[in-house]
Backbone bond lengths (Angstrom), bond angles and torsions (degrees), N, CA, C in turn:
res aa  C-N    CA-C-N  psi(-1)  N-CA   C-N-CA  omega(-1)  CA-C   N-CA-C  phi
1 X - - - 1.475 - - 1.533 109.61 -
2 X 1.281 123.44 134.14 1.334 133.11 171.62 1.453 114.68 -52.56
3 X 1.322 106.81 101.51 1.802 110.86 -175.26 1.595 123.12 -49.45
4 X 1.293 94.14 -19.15 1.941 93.80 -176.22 1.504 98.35 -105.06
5 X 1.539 148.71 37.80 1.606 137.21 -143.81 1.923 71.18 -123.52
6 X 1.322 128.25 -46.06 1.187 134.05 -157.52 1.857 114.86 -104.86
7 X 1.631 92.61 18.92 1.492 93.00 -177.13 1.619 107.32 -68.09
8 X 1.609 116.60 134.46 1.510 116.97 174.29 1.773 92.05 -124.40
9 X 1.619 116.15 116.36 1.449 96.24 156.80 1.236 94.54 -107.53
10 X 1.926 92.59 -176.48 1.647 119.43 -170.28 2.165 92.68 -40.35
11 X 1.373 108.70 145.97 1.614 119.25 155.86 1.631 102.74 -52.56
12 X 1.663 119.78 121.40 1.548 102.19 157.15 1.307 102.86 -174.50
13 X 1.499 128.93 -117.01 1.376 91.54 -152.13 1.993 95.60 -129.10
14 X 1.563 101.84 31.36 1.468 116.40 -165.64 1.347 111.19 -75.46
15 X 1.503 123.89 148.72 1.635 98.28 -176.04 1.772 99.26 -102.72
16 X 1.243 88.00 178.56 1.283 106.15 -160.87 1.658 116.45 -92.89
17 X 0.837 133.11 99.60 1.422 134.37 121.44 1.542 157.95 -40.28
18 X 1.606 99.35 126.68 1.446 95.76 -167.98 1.244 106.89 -106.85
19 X 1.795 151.99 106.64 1.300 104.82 173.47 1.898 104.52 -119.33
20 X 1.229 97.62 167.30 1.459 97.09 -147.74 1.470 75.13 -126.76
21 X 1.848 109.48 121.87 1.708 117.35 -174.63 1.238 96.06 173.23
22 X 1.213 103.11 126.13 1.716 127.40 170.27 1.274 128.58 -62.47
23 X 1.452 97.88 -32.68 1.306 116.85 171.97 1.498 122.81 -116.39
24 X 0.881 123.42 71.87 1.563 117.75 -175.11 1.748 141.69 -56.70
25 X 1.675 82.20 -34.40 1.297 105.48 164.33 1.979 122.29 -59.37
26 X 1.593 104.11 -11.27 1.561 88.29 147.86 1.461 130.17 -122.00
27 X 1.777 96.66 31.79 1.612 104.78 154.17 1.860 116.68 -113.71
28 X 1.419 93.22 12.24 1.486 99.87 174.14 1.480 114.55 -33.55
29 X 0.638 130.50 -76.81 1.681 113.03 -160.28 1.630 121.63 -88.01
30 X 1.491 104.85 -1.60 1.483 115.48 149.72 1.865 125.97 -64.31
31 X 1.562 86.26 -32.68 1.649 95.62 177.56 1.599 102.05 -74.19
32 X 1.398 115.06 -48.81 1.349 113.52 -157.91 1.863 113.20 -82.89
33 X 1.529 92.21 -8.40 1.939 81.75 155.26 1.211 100.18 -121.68
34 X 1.551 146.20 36.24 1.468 125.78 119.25 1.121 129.70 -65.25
35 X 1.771 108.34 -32.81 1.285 111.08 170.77 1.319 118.02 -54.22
36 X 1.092 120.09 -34.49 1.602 126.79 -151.20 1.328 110.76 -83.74
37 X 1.898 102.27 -23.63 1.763 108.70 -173.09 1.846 105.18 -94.54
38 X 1.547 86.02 -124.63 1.233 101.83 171.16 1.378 137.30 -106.89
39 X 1.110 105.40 46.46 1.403 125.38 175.32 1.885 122.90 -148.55
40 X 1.655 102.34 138.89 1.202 125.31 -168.23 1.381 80.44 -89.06
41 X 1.955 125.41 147.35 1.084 133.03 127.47 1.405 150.64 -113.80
42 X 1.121 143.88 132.45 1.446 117.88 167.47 1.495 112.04 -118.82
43 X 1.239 122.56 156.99 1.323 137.41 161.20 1.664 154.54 -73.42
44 X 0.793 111.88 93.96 1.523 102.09 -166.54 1.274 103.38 -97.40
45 X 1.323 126.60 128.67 1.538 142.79 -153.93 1.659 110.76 -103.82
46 X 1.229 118.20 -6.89 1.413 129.18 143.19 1.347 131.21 -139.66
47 X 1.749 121.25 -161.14 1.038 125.43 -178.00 1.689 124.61 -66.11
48 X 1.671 88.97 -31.38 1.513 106.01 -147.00 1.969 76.64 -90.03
49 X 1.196 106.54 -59.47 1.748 106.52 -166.53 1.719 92.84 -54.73
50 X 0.995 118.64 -42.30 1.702 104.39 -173.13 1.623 115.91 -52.80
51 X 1.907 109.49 -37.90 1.428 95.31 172.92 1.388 136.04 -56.72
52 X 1.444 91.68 -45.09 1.512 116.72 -173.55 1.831 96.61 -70.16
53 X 1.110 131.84 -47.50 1.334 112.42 169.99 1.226 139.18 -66.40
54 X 1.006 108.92 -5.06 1.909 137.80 -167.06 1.254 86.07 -94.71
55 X 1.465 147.07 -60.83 1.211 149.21 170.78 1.497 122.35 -26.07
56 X 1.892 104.78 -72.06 1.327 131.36 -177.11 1.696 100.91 -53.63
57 X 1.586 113.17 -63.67 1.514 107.99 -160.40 1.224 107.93 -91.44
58 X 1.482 141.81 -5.43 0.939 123.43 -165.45 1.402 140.00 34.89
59 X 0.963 112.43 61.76 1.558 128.10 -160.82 1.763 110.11 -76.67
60 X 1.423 126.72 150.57 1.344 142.11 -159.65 2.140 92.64 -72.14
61 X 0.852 106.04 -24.19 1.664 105.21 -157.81 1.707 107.37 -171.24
62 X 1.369 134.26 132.27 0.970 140.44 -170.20 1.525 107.47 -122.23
63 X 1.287 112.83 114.88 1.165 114.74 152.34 1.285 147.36 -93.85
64 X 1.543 129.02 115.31 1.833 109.63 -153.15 1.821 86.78 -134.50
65 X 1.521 85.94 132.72 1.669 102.30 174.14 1.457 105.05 -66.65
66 X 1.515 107.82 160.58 1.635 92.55 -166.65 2.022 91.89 -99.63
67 X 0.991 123.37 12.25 1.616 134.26 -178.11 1.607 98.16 -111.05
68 X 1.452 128.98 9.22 1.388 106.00 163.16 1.596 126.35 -59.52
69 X 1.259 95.31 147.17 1.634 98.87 173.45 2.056 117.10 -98.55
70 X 1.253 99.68 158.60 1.629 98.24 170.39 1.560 98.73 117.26
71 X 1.253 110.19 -71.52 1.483 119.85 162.38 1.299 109.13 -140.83
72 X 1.582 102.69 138.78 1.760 108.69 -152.31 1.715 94.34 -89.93
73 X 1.550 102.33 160.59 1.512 110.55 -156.79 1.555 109.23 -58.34
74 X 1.284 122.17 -35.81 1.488 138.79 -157.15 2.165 86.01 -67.80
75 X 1.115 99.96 -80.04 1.837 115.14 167.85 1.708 94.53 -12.76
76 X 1.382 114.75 -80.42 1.342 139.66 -129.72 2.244 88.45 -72.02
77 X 1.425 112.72 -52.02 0.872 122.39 161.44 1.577 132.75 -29.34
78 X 1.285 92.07 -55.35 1.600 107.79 164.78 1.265 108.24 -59.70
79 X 1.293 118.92 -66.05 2.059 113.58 -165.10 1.478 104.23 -63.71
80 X 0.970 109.26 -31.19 1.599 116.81 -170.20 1.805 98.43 -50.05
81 X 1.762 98.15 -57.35 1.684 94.54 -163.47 1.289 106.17 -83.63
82 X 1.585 120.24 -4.87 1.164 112.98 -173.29 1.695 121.65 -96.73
83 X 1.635 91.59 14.59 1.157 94.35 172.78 1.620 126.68 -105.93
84 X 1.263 138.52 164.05 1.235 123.96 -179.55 1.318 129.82 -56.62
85 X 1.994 87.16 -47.14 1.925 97.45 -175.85 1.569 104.56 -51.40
86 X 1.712 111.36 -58.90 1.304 119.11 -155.27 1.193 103.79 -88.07
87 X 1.330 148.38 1.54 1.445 133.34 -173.10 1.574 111.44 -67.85
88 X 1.082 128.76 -6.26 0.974 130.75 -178.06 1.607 126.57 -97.71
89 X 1.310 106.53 -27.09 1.401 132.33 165.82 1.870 122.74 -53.84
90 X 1.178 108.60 86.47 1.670 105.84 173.51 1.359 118.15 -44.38
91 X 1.618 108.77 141.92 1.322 113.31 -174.60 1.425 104.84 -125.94
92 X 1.318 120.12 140.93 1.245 120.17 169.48 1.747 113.59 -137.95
93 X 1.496 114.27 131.66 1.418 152.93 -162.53 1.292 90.02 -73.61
94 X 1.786 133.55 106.83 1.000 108.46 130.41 1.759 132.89 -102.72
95 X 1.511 114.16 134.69 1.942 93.54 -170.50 1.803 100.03 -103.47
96 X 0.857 97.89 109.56 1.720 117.90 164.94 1.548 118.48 -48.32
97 X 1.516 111.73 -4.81 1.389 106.95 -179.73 1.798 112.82 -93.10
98 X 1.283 91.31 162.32 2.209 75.45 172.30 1.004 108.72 -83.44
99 X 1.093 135.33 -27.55 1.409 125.58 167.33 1.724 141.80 -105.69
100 X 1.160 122.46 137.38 1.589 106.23 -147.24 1.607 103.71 -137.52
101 X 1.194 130.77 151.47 1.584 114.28 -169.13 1.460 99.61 -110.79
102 X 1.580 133.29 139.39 1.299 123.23 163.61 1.094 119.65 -49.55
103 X 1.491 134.26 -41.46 1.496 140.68 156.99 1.385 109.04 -16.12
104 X 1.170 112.59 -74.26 2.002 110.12 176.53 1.186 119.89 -71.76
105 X 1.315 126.56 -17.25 1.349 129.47 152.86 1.425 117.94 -28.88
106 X 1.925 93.75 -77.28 1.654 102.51 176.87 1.662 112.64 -60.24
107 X 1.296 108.39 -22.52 1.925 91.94 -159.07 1.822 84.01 -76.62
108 X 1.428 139.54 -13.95 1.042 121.48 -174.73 1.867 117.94 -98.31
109 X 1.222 95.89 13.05 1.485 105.75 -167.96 1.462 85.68 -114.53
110 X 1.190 138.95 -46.93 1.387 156.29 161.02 1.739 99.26 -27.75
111 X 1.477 114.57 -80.78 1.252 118.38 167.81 1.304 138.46 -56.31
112 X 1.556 129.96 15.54 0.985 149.14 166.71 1.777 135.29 123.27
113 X 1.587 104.56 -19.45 1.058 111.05 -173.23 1.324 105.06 -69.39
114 X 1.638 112.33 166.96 1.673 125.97 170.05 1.282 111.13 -87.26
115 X 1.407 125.27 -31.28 1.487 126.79 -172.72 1.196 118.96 -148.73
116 X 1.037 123.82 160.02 1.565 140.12 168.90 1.531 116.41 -127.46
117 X 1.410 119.01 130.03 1.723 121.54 -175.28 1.036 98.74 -134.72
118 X 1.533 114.05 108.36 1.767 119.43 175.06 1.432 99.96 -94.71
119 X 1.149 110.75 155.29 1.664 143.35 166.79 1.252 116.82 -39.82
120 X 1.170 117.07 142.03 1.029 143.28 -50.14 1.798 119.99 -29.99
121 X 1.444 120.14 156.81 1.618 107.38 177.65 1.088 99.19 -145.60
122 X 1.426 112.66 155.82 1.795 122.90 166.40 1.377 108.62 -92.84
123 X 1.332 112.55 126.15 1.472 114.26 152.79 1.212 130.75 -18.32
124 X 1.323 114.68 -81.25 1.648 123.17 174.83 1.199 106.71 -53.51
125 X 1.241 152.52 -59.52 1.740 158.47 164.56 1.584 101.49 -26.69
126 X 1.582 114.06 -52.59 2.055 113.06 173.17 1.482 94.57 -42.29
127 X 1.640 86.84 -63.58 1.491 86.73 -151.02 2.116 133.06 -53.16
128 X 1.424 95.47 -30.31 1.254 105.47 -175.91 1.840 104.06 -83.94
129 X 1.290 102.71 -17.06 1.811 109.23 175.96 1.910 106.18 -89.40
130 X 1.103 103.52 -9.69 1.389 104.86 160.88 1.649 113.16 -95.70
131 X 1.220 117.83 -47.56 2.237 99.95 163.76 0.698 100.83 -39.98
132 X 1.564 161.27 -60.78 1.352 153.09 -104.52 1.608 100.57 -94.82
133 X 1.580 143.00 -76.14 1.409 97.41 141.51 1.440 152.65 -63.01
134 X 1.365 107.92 6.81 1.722 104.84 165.99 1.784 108.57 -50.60
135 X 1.162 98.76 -53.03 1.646 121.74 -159.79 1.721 101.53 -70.85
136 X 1.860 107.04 -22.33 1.820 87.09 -169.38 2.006 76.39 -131.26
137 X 1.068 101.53 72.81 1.923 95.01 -170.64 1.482 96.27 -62.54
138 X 1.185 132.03 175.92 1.723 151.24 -172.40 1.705 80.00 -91.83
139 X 1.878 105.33 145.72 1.125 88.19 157.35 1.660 116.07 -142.45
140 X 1.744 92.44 55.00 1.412 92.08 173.43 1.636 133.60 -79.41
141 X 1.354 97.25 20.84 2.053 122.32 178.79 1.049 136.30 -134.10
142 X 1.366 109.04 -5.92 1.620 150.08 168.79 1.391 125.49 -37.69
143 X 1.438 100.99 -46.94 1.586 128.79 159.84 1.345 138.69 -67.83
144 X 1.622 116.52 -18.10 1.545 137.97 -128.23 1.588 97.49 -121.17
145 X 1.160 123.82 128.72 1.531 113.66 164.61 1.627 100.45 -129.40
146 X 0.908 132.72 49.86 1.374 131.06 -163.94 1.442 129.34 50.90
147 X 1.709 90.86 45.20 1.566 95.29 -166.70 1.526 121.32 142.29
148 X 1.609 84.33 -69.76 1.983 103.60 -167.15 1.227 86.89 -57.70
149 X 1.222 77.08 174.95 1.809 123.40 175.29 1.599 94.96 -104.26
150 X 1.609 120.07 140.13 1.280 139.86 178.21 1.757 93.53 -85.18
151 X 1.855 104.71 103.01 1.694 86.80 -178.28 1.886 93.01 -107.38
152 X 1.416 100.94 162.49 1.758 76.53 173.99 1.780 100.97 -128.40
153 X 1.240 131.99 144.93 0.995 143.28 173.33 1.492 136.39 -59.61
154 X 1.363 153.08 175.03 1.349 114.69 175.13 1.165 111.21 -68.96
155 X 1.680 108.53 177.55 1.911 119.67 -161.51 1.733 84.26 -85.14
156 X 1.825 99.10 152.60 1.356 100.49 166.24 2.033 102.88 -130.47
157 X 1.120 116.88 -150.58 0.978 112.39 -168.92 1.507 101.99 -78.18
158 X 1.310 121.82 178.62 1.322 137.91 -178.21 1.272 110.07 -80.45
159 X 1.455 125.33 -44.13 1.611 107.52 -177.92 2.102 100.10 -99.61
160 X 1.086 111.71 10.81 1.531 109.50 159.71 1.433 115.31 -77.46
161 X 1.795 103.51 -35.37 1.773 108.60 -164.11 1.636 74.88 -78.64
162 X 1.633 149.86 -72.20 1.510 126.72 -148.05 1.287 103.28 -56.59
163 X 1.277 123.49 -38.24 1.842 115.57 -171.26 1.630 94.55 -72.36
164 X 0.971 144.39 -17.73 1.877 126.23 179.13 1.635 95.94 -88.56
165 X 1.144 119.75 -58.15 1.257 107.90 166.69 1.291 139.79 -34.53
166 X 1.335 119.56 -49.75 1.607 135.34 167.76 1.577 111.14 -65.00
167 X 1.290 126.00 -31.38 1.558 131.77 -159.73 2.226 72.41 -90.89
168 X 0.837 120.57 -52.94 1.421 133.52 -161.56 1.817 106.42 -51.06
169 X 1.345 87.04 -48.45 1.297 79.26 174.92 1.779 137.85 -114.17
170 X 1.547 86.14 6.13 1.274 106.23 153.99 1.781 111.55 -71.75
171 X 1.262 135.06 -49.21 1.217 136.83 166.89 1.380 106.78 -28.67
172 X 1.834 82.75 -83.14 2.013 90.71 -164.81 1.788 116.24 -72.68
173 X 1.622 120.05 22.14 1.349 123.26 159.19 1.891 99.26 -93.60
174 X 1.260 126.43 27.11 1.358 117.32 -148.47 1.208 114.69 -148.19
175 X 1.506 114.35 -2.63 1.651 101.44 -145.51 0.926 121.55 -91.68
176 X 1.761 126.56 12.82 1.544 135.74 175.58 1.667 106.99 -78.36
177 X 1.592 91.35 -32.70 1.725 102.39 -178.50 1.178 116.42 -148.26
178 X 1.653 103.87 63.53 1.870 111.97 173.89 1.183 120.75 -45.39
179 X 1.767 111.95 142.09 1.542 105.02 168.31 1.081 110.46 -73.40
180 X 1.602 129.36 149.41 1.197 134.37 178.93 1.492 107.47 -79.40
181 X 1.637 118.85 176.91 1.367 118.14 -158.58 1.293 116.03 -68.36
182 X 1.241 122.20 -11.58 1.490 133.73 -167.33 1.743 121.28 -110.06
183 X 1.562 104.09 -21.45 1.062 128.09 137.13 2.015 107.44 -41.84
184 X 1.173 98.98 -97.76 1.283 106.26 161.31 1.470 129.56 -4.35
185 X 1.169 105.30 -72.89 1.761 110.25 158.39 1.145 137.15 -64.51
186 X 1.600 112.86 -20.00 1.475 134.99 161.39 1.798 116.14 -52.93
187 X 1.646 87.30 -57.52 1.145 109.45 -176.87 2.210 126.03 -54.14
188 X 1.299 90.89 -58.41 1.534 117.20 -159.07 2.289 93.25 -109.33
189 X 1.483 102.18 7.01 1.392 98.53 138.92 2.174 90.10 67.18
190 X 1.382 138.38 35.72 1.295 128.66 175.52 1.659 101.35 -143.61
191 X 0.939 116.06 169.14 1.598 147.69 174.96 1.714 95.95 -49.08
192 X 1.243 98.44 142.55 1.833 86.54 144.53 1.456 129.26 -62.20
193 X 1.350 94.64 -26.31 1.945 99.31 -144.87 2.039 84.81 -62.07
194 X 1.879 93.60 -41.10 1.253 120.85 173.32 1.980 120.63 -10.17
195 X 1.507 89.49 -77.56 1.529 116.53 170.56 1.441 107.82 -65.29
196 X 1.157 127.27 -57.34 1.433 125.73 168.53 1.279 107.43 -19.87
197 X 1.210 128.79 -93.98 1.598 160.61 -172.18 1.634 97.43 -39.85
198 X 1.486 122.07 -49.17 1.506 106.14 158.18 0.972 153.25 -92.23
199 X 1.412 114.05 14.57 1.303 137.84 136.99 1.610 128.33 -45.21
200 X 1.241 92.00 -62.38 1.386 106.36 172.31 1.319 147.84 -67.79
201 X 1.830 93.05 -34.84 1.156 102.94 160.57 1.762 129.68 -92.31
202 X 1.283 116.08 -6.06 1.161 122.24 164.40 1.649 121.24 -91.29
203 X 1.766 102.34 -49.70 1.374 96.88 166.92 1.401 130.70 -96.14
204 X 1.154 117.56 -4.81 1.768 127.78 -153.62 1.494 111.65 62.42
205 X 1.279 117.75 20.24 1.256 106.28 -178.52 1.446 124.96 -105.19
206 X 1.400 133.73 -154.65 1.732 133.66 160.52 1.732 88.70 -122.24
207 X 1.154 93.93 134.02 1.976 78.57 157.72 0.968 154.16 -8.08
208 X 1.615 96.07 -69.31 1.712 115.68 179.07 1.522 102.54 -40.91
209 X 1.789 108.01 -46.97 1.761 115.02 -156.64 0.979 79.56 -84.82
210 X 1.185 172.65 -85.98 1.425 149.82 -83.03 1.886 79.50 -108.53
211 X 1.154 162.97 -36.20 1.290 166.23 -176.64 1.304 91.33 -81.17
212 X 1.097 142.65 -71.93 1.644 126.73 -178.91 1.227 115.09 -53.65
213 X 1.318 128.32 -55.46 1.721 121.25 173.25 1.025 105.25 -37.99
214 X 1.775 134.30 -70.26 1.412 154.18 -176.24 1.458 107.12 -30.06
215 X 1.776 113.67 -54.85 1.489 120.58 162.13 1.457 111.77 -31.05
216 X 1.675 123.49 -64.56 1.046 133.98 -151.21 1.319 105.00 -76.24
217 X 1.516 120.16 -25.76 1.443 112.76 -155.12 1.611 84.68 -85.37
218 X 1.252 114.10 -15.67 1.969 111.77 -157.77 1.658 85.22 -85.78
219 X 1.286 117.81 -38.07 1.475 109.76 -167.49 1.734 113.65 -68.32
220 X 1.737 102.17 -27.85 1.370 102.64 -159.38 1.462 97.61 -78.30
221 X 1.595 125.73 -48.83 1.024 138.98 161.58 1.811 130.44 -25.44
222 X 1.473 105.93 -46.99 1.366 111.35 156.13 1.438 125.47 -86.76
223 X 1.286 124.85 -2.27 1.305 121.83 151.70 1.609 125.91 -69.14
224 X 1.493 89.34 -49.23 1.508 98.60 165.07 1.620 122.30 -42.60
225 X 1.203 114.40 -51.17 1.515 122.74 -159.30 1.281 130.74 -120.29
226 X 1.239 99.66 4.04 1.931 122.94 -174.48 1.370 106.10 -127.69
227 X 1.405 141.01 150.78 1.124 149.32 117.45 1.703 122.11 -54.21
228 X 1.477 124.98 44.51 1.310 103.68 -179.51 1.201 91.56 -108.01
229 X 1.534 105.39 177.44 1.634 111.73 -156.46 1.511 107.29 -102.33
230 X 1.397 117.63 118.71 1.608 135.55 -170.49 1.716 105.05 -11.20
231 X 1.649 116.04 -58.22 1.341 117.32 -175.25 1.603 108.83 -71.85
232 X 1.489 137.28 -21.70 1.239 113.20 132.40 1.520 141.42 1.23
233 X 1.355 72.30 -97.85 2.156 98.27 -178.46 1.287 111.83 -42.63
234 X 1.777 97.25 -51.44 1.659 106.23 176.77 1.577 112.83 -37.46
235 X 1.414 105.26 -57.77 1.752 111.81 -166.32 1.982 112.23 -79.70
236 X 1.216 90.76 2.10 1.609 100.94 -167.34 1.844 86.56 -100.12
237 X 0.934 113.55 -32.94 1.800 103.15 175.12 1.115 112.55 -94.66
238 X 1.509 127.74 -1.59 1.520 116.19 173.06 1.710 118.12 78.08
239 X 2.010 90.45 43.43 1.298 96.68 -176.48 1.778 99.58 -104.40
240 X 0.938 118.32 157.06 1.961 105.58 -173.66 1.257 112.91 -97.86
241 X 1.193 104.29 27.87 2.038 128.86 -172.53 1.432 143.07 169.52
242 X 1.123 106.36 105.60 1.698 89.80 -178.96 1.130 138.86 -39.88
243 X 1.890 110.07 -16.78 1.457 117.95 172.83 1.967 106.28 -70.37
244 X 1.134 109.02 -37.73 1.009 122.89 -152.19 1.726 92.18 -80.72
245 X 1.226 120.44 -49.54 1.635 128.12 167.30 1.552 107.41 -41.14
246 X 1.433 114.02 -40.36 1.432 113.02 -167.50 1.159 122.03 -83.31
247 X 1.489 103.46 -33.18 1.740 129.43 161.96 1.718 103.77 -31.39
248 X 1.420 103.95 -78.54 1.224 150.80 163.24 1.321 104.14 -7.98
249 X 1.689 129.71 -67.25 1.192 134.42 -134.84 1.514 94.44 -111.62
250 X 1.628 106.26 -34.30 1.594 115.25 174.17 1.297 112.04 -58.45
251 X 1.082 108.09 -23.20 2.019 112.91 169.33 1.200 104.35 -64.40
252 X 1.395 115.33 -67.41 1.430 112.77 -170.38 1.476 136.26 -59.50
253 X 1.542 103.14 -23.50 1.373 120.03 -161.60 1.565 103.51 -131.09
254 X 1.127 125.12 -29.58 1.745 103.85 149.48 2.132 96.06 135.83
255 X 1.989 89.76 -33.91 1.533 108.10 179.47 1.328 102.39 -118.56
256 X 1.359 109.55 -162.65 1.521 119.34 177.64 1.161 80.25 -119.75
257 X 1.688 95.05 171.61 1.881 132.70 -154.31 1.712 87.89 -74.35
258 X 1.378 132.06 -43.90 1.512 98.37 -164.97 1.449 105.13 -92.48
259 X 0.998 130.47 -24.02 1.685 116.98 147.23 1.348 142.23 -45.91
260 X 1.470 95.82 -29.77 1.461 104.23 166.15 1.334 117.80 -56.83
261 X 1.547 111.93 -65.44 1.270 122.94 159.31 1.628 135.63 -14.17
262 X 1.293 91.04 -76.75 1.598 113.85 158.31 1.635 109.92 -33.04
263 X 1.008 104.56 -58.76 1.995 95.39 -171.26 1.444 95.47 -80.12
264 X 1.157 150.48 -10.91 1.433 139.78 -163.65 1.546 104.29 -99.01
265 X 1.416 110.79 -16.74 1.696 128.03 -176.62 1.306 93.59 -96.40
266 X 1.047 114.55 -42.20 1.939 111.98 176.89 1.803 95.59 -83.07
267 X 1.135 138.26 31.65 1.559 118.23 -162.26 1.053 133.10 -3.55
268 X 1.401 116.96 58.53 1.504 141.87 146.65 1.198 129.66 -108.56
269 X 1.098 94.72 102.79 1.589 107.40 -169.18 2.074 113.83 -65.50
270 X 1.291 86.75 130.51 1.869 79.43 -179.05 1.758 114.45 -67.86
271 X 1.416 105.77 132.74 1.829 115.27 -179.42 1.268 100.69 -132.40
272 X 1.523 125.58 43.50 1.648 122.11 165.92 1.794 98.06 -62.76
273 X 1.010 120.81 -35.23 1.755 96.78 -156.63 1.581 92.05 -173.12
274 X 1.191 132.17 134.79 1.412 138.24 138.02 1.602 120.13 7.67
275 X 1.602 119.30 112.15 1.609 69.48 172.89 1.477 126.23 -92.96
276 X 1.017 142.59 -168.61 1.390 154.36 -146.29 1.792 104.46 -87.25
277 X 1.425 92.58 -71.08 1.356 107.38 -168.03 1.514 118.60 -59.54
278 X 1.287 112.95 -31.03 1.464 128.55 -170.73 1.595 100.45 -70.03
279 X 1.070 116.46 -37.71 1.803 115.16 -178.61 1.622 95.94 -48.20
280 X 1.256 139.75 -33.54 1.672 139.86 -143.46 1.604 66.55 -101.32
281 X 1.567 157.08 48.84 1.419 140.49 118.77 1.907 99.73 100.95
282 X 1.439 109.39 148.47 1.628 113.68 170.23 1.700 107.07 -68.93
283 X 0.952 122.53 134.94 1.536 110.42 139.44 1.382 127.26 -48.66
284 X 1.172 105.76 133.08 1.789 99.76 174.00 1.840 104.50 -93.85
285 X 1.322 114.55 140.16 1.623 116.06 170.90 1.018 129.63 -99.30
286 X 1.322 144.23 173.83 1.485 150.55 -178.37 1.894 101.24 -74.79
287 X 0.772 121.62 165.59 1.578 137.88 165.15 1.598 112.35 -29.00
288 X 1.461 86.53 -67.95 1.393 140.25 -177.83 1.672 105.71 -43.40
289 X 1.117 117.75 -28.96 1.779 118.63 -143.28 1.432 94.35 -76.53
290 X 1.030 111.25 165.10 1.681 122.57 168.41 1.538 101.81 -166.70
291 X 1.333 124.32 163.10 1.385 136.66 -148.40 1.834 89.81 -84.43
292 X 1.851 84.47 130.45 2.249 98.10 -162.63 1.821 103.08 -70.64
């Protein structure tokens, strides 16, 4: 088994990385001082798992070897930007061979990526050519929560707005297997009564709901904009069934997930009924937020 496929670090405020390579072991020590900085990674061990995960996590920056197998990088490049979720997501080429042609360079800069890094490479050189869109990200998703409107609540103090933010996106980096509230307080170092009180007063919510809505908004959002298949999503939020996901979502949204679908492919949006969950108030987000 690929030793980095199951990397979990601490929840916090690292961005995310995808890199998509069969072989990892000749990005070894690129992985092991991303790990070390500021960046979360995970792995997708082919072409085909890289799409479908690129989808689910939405990751800050994608990295795809240009020797992946399943679906070859040039292909993979294309669906990636040509999709809604991910079009927004920078990609960067690495080719593992020593020798590399400018020709595929451009046809991959052509097809969407920001960069290309041929062989041999320096660590520190990845790394500072990967800020480079961190620092100017695309921001055609920036706006988007699967829908909502970004509302914001009154201003609170400055190190209250980084702790809602950080608890925020520790959540929605999480939501197949949220930390529970005490987790939470374990984590980010406050009281319950603590977390309580900013819950409530920022979102109107309790936890639990503000993590189940959050579920819903991630589910409604990848229905919207993905083709992955309902029992997917289901197992990607940490539901213990697709019946139970559908249960779930029919609360929120009035139908179930493949009806939902259905009218959004016909652009008709479903209006059986209110949904449920949304009465318990929007979350308000950071600046920062973009769809988890």
């Amino acid at each position: 088994m690929n030793k980095y496929a199951t990397i979990k670090c601490q929840p916090d405020q690292k961005t995310r990385i995808l890199l998509i390579s069969n072989n990892t072991r000749q990005h070894e020590h690129l992985l092991q001082s991303l790990l070390a900085g500021a960046f979360r990674v995970s792995v997708a061990a082919d072409g085909v798992q890289g799409y479908t995960k690129a989808q689910l996590t939405l990751p800050e920056l994608i990295l795809m070897d240009k020797q992946v197998g399943g679906i070859d990088a040039l292909s993979l490049t294309h669906m990636l930007q040509g999709l809604k979720a991910t079009a927004h997501i920078p990609i960067i080429i690495l080719d593992s061979r020593s020798e590399s042609s400018s020709e595929e360079c451009v046809n991959f800069l052509k097809a969407g990526a920001v960069d290309y890094i041929g062989n041999p490479y320096a660590v520190d050189e990845v790394k500072e050519r990967i800020n480079v869109p961190l620092r100017n990200p695309k921001q055609a998703l920036s706006h988007l929560s699967a829908g909502k409107p970004l509302t914001q609540r009154p201003s609170t103090t400055a190190e209250t707005s980084m702790l809602i933010y950080a608890i925020q996106k520790t959540i929605d980096a999480n939501l197949g297997s949220p930390p529970s509230q005490k987790e939470l307080c374990d984590m980010f170092k406050i009281s319950r009564r603590k977390i309580m009180n900013i819950f409530q007063r920022n979102f109107g919510l309790s936890v639990s709901n503000y993590i189940r809505l959050q579920r819903m908004y991630r589910a409604e959002y990848l229905l919207r904009t993905t083709a992955l298949k309902i029992d997917v999503i289901a197992t990607d939020l940490g539901f213990s069934s697709p019946a139970n996901f559908s249960t779930a979502f029919k609360t929120y949204a009035g139908v179930a997930p493949g009806k939902f679908r259905q009218a959004i492919e016909k652009n008709k949006l479903p209006t059986e009924k209110t949904p449920a969950l949304r009465s318990l108030g929007s979350p308000s987000f950071s600046s920062e937020w973009c769809p988890p």
